[in-house]
Every structure is written in C-alpha cells, then in structure tokens.
N, C-alpha and C positions, 0 to 999 in steps of 0.2 A: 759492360764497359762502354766507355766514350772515349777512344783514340784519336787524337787530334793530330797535328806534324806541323808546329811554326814554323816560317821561312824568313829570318831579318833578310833582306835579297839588298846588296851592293852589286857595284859594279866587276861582273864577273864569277859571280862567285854569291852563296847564302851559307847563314849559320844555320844549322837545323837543329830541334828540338822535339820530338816528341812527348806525347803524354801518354797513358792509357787511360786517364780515367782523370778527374781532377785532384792537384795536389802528391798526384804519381806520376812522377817523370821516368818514362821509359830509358835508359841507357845516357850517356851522356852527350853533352851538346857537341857537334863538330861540321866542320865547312865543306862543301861539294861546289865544284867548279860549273862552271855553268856551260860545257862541255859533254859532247855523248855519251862521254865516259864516266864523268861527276855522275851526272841525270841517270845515268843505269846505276851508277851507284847508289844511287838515291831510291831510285826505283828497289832494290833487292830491298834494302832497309823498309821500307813502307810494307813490302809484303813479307818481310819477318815478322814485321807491327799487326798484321791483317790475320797472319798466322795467329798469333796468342791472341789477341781481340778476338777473333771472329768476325770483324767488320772492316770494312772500307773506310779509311782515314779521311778527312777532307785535308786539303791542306791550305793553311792561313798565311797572307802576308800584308805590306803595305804594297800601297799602289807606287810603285817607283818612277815613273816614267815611262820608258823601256826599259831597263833592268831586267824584269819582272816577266817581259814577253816569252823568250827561251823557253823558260820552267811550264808558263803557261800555257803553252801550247804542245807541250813533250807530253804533259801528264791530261791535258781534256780528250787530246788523242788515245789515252790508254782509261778514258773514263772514270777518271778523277775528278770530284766534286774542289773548283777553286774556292775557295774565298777570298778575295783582295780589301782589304780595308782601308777607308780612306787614312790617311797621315794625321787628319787632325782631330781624330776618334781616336786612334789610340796614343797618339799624344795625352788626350787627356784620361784616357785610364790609364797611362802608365806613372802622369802627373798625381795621381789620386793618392800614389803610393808615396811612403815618408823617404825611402831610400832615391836620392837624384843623378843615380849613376846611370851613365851612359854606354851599355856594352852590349854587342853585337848576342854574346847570351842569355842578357836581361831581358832584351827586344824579342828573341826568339822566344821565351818561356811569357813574358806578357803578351803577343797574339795566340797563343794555346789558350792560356786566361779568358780571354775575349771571348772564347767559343765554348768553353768549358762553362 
C-alpha cells in the first residue's frame, strides 16, 4: 500500500482526505481545526491509516503562507514526512482535469493524486 493524507489548509482549519493506495480513498473527507485538539484529532486518524497500511503517511498540501505552519510543525515534531506543494503545480494538475470545480474536497483528494 501507498497511504497518502491531503491537507486543502485555509485559514484555521484543513479538509482532510486520505488514500490508501491510488484511486482508494480511505473513509471520508472531513475538516480539523487547526487547534491541539483538531491536530490530535488528526493525529489518531493518521495512525488508524498507519494501522491498516502498515506504513507511515506523508502528508500533502499547498504552501499557504502561514496557514499551513501550525500542522507543519505539530506533525515534523512527531516525524512525519511533510510535503508542501507549490500552488501553481497543483493549479495546474488540477487544471488538467475536465471537471472546473472548486471545493475544498476536490483540492484535498487532487494533492493525494500528486503523490500517488
């Protein structure tokens, strides 16, 4: 298996998505606050993912700004492999695609794509 975990990451808050594998999306998409309490929730989910995988997720996002700092530093501290991607690379894989919708679930399951 190859388990992934997008992060669309706004302000305060990300949609998450996992994979296990490409084209298997693990459980459904949902948002975590960008709070101790979000981030450990986030954290339990990653290691139910780690559980069936057997591996250590990376986890995928765009570079936000700051946004994106919080998660990044909650999860290198517990030795998680980041990935940030710039904005205008997955702009254009997500442009590649015929459907032009813009949603915060889209976003999450196209940067799993990315790495998949």
């Amino acid at each position: 298996m190859n388990p992934v975990i997008g992060l669309d990451v706004a302000k305060g808050e990300s949609q998450v998505q996992a994979y296990l594998e490409r084209k298997k999306p693990y459980k459904k998409s949902f948002k975590v606050k960008h709070d101790l309490d979000g981030l450990a929730s986030l954290l339990d989910f990653i290691k139910e993912l780690e559980d069936i995988s057997g591996e250590r997720p990376p986890l995928v996002m765009e570079s936000t700004g700051h946004y994106h700092t919080p998660i990044v530093q909650y999860f290198e501290d517990k030795g998680y492999l980041i990935i940030i991607v710039n904005p205008l690379i997955s702009y254009k894989a997500k442009s590649s695609s015929l459907r032009k919708v813009k949603t915060d679930i889209i976003d999450a399951n196209h940067l799993c794509e990315l790495v998949l």
